[in-house]
N, C-alpha and C positions, 0 to 999 in steps of 0.2 A: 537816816536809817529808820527803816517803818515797816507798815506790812501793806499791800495794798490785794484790790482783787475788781472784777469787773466781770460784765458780761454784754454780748453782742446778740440779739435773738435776728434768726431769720423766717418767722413764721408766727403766725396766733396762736399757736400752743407754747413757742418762745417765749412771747411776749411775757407769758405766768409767771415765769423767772426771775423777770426783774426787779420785782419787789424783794426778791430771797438776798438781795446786792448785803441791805442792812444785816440781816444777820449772820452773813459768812462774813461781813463786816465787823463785828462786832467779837465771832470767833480771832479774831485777830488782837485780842485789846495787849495783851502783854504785850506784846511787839512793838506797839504804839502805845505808851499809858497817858500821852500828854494831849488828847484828842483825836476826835474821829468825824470824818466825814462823808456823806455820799447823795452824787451826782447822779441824775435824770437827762439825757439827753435823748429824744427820739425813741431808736430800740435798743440803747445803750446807757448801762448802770455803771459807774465806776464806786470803789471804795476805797478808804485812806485811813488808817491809824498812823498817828504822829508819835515820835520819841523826837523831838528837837534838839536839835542840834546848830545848824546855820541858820540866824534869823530868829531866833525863838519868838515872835511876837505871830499876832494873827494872823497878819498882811502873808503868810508863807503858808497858811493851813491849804489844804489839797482838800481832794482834788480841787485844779487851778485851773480855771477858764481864762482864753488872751480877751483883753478886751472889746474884741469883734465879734465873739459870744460863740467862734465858728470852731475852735479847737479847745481840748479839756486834758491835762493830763494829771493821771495819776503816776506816784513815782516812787521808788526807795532804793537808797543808797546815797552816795557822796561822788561831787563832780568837783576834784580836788581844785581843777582849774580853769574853773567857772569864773572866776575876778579876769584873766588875762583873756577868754574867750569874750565876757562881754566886751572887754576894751577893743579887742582886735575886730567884732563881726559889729559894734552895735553902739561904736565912737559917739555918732548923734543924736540915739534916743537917747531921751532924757524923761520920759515917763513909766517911770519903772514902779513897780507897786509895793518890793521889794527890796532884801538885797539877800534874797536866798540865789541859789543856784537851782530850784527847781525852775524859778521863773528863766533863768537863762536857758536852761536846759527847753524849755519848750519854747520860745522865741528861737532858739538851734533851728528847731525839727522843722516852725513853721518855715525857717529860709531855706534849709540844705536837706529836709526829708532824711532818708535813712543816712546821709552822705554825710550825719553831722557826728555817728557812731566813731569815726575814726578818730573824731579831733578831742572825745572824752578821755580823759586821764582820773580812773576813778571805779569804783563796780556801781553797780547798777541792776534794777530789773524796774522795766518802764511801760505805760501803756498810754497811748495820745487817740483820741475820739476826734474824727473829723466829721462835723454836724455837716455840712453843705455833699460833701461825696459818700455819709454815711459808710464812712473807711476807721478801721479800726487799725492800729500801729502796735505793735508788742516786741519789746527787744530783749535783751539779756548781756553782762560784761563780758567781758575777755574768757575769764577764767571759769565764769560760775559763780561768783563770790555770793552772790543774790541769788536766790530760790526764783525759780517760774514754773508754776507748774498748769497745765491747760488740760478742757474735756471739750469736747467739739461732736454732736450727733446732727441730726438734719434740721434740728429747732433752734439750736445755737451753742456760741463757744463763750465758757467762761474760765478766768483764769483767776490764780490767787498764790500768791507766796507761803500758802503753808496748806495741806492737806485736810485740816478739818474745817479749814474755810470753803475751801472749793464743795467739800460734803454738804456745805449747805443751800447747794441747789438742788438737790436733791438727785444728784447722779445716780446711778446703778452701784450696788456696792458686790460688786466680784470679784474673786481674791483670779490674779493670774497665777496658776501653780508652775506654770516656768518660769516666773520671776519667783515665786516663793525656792525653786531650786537653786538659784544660781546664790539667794538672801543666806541659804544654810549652809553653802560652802564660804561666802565671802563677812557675811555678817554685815550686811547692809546692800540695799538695791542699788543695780550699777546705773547710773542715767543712760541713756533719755529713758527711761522704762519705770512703772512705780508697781508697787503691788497690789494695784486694781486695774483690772481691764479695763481700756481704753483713756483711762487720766496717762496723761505721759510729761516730760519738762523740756522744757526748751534747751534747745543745745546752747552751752557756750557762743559766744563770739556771733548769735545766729539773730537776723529779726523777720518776725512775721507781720504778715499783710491780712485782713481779711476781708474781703472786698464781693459783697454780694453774693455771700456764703461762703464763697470760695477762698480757702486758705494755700497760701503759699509762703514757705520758709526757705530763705536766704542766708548764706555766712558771710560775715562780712569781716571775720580777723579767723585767722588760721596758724596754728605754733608751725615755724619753720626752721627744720634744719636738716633736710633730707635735699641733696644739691644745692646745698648753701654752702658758699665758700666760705671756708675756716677765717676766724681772727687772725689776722698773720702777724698782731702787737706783741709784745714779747711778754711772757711771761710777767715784768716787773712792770709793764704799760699796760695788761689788763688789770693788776691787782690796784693800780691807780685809778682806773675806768670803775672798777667795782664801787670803792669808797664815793667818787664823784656821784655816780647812779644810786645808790643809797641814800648817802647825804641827801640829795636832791627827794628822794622818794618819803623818806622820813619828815624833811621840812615840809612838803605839801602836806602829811598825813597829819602835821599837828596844828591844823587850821582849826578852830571848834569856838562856838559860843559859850560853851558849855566845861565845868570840869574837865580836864584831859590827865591820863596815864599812862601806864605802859606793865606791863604783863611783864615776872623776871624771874623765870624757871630757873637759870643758874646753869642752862645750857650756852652753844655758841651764840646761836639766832639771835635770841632775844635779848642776851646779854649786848652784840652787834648795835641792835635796835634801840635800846637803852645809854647806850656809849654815844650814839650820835643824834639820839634828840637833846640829852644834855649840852651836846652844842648849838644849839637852839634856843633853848629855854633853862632857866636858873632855880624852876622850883617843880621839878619833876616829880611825879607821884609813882611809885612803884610798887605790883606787888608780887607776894611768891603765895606758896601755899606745902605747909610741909606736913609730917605725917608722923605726927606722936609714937603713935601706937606700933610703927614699923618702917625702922629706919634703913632699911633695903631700901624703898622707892622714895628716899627724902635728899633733895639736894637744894634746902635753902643754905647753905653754908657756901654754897659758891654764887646761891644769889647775892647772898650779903658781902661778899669779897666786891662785887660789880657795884653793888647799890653803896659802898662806902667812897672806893675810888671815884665816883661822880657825884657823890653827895646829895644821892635822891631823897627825897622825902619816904622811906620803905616801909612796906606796912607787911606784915609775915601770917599769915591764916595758917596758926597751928594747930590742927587738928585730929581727933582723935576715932576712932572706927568707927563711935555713936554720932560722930558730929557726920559720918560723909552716909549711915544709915539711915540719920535722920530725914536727908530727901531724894533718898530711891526713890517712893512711893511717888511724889511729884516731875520726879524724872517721867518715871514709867507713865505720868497719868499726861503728862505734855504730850511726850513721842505720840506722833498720830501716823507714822507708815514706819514697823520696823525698820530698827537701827542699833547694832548693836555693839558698835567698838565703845566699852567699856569706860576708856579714857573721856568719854562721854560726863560720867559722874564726875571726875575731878573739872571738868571744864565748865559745871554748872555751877558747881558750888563756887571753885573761886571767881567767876561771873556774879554771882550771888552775893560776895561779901565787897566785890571791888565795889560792884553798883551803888555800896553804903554810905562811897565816896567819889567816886565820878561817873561821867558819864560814855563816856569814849576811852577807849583802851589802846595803843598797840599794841603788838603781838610778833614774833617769829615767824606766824605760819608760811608754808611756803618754802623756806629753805633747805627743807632736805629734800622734797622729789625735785627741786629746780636744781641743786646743784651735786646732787650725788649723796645724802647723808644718814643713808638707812645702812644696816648690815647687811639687808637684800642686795644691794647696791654695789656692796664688797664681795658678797658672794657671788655676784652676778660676773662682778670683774674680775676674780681667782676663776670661777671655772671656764673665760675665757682664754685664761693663758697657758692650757694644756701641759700641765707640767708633772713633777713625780709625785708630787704632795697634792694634789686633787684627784690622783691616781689611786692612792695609796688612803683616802678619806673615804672614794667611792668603794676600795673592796672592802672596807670594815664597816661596810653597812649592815652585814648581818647581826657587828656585834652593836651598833650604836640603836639599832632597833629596840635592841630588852636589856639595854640600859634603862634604870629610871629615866623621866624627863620633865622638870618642869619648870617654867615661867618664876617662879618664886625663890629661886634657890640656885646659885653662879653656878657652879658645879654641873648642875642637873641640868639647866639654860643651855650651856656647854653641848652635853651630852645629845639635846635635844634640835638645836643649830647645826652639830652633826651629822647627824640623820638625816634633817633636812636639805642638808647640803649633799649627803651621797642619793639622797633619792631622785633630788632635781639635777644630777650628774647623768642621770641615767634618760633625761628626757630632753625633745628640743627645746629650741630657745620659746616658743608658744607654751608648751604644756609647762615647761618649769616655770615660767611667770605665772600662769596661773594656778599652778599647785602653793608654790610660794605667798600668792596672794591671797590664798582661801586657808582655811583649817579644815576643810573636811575635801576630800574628793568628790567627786558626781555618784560615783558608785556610795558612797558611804552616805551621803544626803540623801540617795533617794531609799536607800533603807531605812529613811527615818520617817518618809513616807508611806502612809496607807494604800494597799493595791488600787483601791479606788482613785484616789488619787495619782498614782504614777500615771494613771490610762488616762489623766486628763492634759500629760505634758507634751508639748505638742517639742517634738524632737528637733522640727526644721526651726524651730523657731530659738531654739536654746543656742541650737551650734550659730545661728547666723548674730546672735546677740554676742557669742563668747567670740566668734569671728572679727563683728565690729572691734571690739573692745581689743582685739592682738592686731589689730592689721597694720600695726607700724612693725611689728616684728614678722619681718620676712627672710630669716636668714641672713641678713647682711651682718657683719660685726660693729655694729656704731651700739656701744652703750646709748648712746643718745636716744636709739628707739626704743630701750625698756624705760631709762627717762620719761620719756611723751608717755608710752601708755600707763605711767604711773599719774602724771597730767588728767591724760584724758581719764581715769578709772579713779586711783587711790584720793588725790588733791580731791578732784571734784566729787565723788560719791560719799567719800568717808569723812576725811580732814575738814573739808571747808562746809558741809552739812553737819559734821557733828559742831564746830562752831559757831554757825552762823543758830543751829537751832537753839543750844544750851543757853549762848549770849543772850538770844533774843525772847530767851525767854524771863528774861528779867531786866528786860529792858536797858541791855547795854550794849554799846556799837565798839563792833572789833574791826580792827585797819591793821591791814599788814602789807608791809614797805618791799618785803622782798617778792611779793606780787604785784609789782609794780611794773604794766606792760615792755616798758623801757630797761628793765632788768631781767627778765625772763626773753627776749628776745638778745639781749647781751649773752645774756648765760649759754642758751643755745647756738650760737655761732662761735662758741671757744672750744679748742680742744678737748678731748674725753681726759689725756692726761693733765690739763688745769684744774681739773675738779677731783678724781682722784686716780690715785696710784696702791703698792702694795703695799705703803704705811701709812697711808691717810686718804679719808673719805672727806668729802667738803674742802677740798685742798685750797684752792683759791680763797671759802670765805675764810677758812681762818688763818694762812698766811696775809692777809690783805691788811687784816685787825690786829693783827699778833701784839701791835703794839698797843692798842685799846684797851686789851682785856688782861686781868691776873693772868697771870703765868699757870696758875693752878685750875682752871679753866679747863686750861690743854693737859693732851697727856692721860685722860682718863675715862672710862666705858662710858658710852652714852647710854644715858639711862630715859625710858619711854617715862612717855605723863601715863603712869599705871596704877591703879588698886591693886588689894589684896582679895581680890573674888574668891578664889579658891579657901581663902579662912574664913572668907564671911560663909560662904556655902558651906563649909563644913561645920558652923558656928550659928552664927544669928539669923543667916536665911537659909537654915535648912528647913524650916518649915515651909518658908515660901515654895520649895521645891517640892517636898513628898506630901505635905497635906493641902496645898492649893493648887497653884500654876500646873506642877507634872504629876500633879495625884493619876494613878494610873486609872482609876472610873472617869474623871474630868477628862483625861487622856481621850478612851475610848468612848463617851459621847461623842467626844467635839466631830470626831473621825477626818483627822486630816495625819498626826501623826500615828505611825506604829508602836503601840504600848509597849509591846516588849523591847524594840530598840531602844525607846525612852529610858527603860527600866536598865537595861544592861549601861547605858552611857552614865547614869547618875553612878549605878553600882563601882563604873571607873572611877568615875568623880572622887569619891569616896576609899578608893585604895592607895597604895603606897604610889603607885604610878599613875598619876591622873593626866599625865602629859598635855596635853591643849582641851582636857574637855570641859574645862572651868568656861570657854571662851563660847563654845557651842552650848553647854547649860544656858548663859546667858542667851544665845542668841534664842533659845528656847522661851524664854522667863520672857523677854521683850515682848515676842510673837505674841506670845499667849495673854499678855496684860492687851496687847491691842486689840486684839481680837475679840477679847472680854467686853473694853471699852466702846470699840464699833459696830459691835457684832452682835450683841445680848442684850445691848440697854435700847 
C-alpha cells in the first residue's frame, strides 16, 4: 500500500516535466512514510512512497527495474496471491531479489502483458515503463479499491494516486462547473470525472496503453449479472458457498509483514470479518471507536459482545466531540478534490489511533451495496411490490413534507425516510435512484449556483454523465441493477474513496474480504430473494453467520458510521460557517455560489427543521476549504 505517480512526455516542452516527478512525489509522503523513490527512464519519470507491508526490507523499494534494465514498475496495493502465482508461472527461477509481490507482479506483466490482470486476486493501481518500445502500461483493480487518477494534453500524460500530486505538474487548474453540479447534489465527484477539467480516473477493471502518444483504454473485468443464470444451489448450499468464500478471502487478507487488525463497528460485516479471521490467528487486534458525548451514534457495546466471544485483543477509542473537532482542520486541509460524506471524519480519526498500533486493518467495506444492506435497498424493494401500504405512504406525502425531519433524532429520521419514500414513489426507477442518492435535486444545486456560473454548465454533458452512471437501470425489475449502480457509483465514488483517503492518510492499509473478486461475482449470480426480502436486508450474510455472532447483533436498526454535524454546526463550528467558509462577503467575492441561497440554507440549518441541510452545509465547508487551499495560496 503506497502512493505512486509518473509521467510519459511526447514532445520537448514535455520533456520540462519530468523533473516535477520528485515533487508530486514527495506530495505523496503520508501515503508512503517508510520511503520514497524516483525513476528516470528516457521520456519517462515514475514515483513511489513506500508504507511497507510485504518484505519490508530494501530489496522491495519501487520503483523496481527487472534486471534487463528494459522494464520499471511502480505499484500500490496488495497481490494477495502472489506466493502461489510465482510457484505456478516462475517454478525455475530462482534469482529473485526479493520476496515481495511487487517483483512478482512485474515478472507477471513482462510474461502475460495485460493478460496477467485476470490471475490477480488483490486491488491494485499499477504503472510498468517499457524502455526498448518506450510503452507506458497503467491499470487499476476490479473495484476501484486504489485511486488512479490521469491528465494527458499533447506534451504528455502523467498520473498519480492522489490529486495534489498530479497538481504538481503543473496542469491547468479549472474547476468543471458540471462536475461541481452533480458534487452538490451527491456530496462527492461521481468517477471517471474529477472537479478540474480534463484530470479524469481510470475506470475500474480498465488498463491503459500509451504508446506514441497515443492512448488507449481497455476493460478487462466487468460485474455480471444481467443474462447470467441464476445459482440454482439451494438456499442452505449458497449460505455454505458464502462462509467458504469468505473464509478463504479473509485468510489471504491476513498475509502482512507487519502488525495486522481488523476494524469492529459492532455491525454484521465486520463483526463477520472479525469472527473468521479469529479462525486464523490466536492474537487478533481489534478495534471500535465510540462516542462519549452522544450516544445515538455509539454502538461499541455490540462491538464488545464480538470482541469477548473471540477473545480479540480490543482496544475501544472513546471519544468525546473535542476529540473528533480536534482534526477537522487536518481532515479539511488533506482533501485535495471535494468529498464530502461526513462519515469521513470518523474513518480518519479511528485510522489515526489504530495506526498507534498496527499497521493493516480489515474492515466490512463492501457488504452492503454487494449484498442488499442499506434502507435504500429496502426501500427500493417495498416500492417494487406494488401493494396498499406503499400506496397509502405515497398519498401522505403532503403530510410527511412539514413534518420535522432529521438525521439526529428516530422519530424525526422516521419522518424524514417517509417523505423520501413517497417522493421516490412518484418517479421511475432512474430518477428515484438518483434522487435517493443525492440530498439536493438539480433544480435546488443549481440555485446555489451563481448566474454566471449556471451559463458555464454544459447541459449535454451532465445528462450523459448522469446517464452513464443509471444505465444498468432500464426498466427491467432485477434489484440487482440498482445493486450495480450502487458498485459502479456509491462503493467506488464515496465508500471506497472516503477510505482509502482518510486510511492513507496516516499511513495505514485497509483490506476488505467482502470485496473479494470471488465473492462479489458469487453474490451477484444468487437470487434478489437470498439477500433480501420484507424482513431482512443482507439476508444470506446474516443467516449464513447466525451462528458466529451474539444473538444481540441481530434484531436491531442499523446504525451508519455518522457524527453529530448538525450540533457541532449549531455549536463549535458555527463560526467556521458565518464568519469564515459561508461568510456571505467571502461568499460574494469568490462568485461561484449565490449568497442569498447560501444564506437562506444556513438560516434552515439553524431552525427547528433542518432536515438534510447539515449534509449540504458541509458539502459547502469542504468546497470552500479546498478552493481556499488550491485556489488562493
Amino acid at each position: 500500500m503506497c502512493g505512486i505517480t509518473g509521467i510519459i512526455s511526447f514532445t520537448e516542452n514535455g520533456n520540462k516535466n519530468l523533473s516535477k516527478t520528485a515533487k508530486a512525489n514527495e506530495n505523496l509522503s503520508l501515503r508512503g512514510p517508510d520511503g520514497g523513490g524516483v525513476s528516470y527512464k528516457n521520456n519517462c519519470a515514475f514515483g513511489h512512497r513506500r508504507l511497507s507491508i510485504i518484505d519490508t526490507s530494501d530489496n522491495a523499494s519501487q520503483p523496481m527495474t527487472d534486471p534487463s534494465g528494459r522494464y520499471t514498475i511502480t505499484y500500490n496495493g496488495e497481490i494477495f496471491n502472489f506466493k502461489e502465482l510465482k510457484k505456478q508461472y516462475f517454478s525455475n527461477k530462482a534469482d529473485w531479489h526479493s520476496q515481495s509481490d511487487t517483483e512478482v507482479l512485474l515478472h507477471l506483466f513482462i510474461l502475460l502483458k495485460e493478460k496477467c490482470l485476470q490471475l490477480l486476486s488483490g486491488f491494485f493501481a499499477m504503472a510498468v515503463y517499457d524502455k526498448e518500445l518506450n510503452e507506458l502500461f497503467v491499470a487499476r483493480d476490479r473495484f476501484g479499491k486504489k485511486p488512479l487518477l490521469y491528465y494527458a494534453d499533447d506534451n504528455y500524460l502523467a498520473f498519480a494516486s492522489e490529486m495534489k500530486a498530479l497538481l504538481a505538474y503543473d496542469l491547468p487548474k479549472e474547476i468543471d462547473y458540471t462536475v461541481l453540479l452533480q458534487y452538490l447534489q451527491l456530496n462527492y465527484v461521481p468517477q471517471p470525472h474529477s472537479i478540474l477539467k480534463g484530470v479524469k480516473k481510470l475506470e475500474p477493471g480498465h488498463y491503459m496503453y500509451v504508446r506514441n502518444g497515443e492512448i488507449s483504454v481497455s476493460s478487462y473485468y466487468q460485474l455480471c449479472w444481467k443474462n447470467t443464470e441464476r445459482n440454482k444451489l439451494s438456499y442452505e448450499e449458497c449460505e455454505k458457498k458464502l462462509v467458504h468464500l469468505m473464509d478463504e478471502s479473509v485468510r489471504k487478507r491476513l498475509i502482512s509483514d507487519v502488525p495486522l487488525g481488523a476494524f469492529l463497528s459492532g455491525g454484521v460485516d465486520s463483526s463477520v470479518v472479525v469472527a473468521l479471521a479469529s479462525r486464523h490467528t490466536s492474537h487478533l487486534n481489534t478495534f471500535s471507536i465510540g462516542y462519549k458525548d452522544n450516544p445515538f451514534f455509539d454502538e461499541t457495546k455490540y462491538a464488545n459482545l464480538v470482541a469477548k466471544k473471540y477473545g480479540t485483543n480490543h482496544t475501544v477509542f472513546s471519544l468525546t466531540n473535542n476529540d473528533f473537532l480536534e482534526h477537522v482542520d487536518n481532515i479539511l486541509n488533506y482533501i485535495d478534490e471535494p468529498f464530502a460524506d461526513s462519515s469521513a471524519i470518523p474513518v480518519y480519526i479511528l485510522s489515526y489511533y489504530t495506526r498507534k498500533h498496527v499497521t493493516v486493518a480489515l474492515s466490512g467495506d463492501g457488504g452492503d451495496e454487494v449484498f442488499a444492506g442499506y434502507n435504500k435497498h429496502k426501500a427500493e424493494w417495498r416500492m417494487r411490490q406494488h401493494n396498499l401500504l406503499n400506496s397509502l405512504v405515497k398519498a401522505g406525502g403532503p403530510i410527511w413534507k412539514v413534518l420535522p425531519q432529521s438525521r439526529n433524532n428516530k422519530l424525526l429520521n422516521i419522518f424524514r425516510q417517509l417523505n423520501r419514500f413517497s417522493e421516490g414513489a412518484r418517479l421511475n426507477a432512474k430518477d428515484r435512484y438518483w434522487q435517493w442518492a443525492g440530498f439536493q435535486t438539480k433544480t435546488e444545486a443549481m440555485q446555489m449556483l451563481t448566474p454566471a456560473v449556471r451559463q458555464q454548465i454544459n447541459e449535454s454533458a451532465y445528462n450523459a454523465n448522469r446517464e452513464h452512471i443509471l444505465r444498468h437501470l432500464n426498466g427491467g425489475n432485477e434489484l440487482e441493477d440498482f445493486l450495480a449502480t450502487d458498485m459502479d457509483l456509491v462503493l467506488l465514488s464515496d465508500m471506497l474513496v472516503k477510505v482509502d483517503m482518510m486510511s492513507m492518510a496516516n499511513g495505514l492499509e485497509i483490506r476488505s474480504p467482502f470485496l473479494d473478486h470471488e465473492v462479489v461475482d458469487f453474490a451477484f449470480t444468487l437470487p434478489t430473494a437470498y439477500k433480501i426480502d420484507g424482513k431482512m436486508k443482507k439476508k444470506i450474510v446474516q443467516d449464513a453467520f447466525r451462528n458466529y455472532l451474539p444473538e444481540e447483533i441481530y434484531n436491531r436498526p442499523k446504525q451508519g458510521f455518522e457524527i453529530p454535524l448538525l450540533d457541532w454546526f449549531r455549536n463549535e463550528l458555527r463560526s467556521k460557517i458565518t464568519d469564515e467558509l459561508l461568510n456571505e462577503k467571502f461568499v460574494a467575492s469568490q462568485g461561484i455560489f449565490e449568497p442569498s441561497a447560501v444564506k437562506q440554507l444556513t438560516s434552515q440549518l439553524f431552525s427547528k427543521n433542518p432536515g438534510d441541510t447539515h449534509a449540504t452545509i458541509w458539502a459547502l465547508i469542504v468546497f470552500q476549504s479546498w478552493w481556499k487551499n488550491y485556489f488562493t495560496n
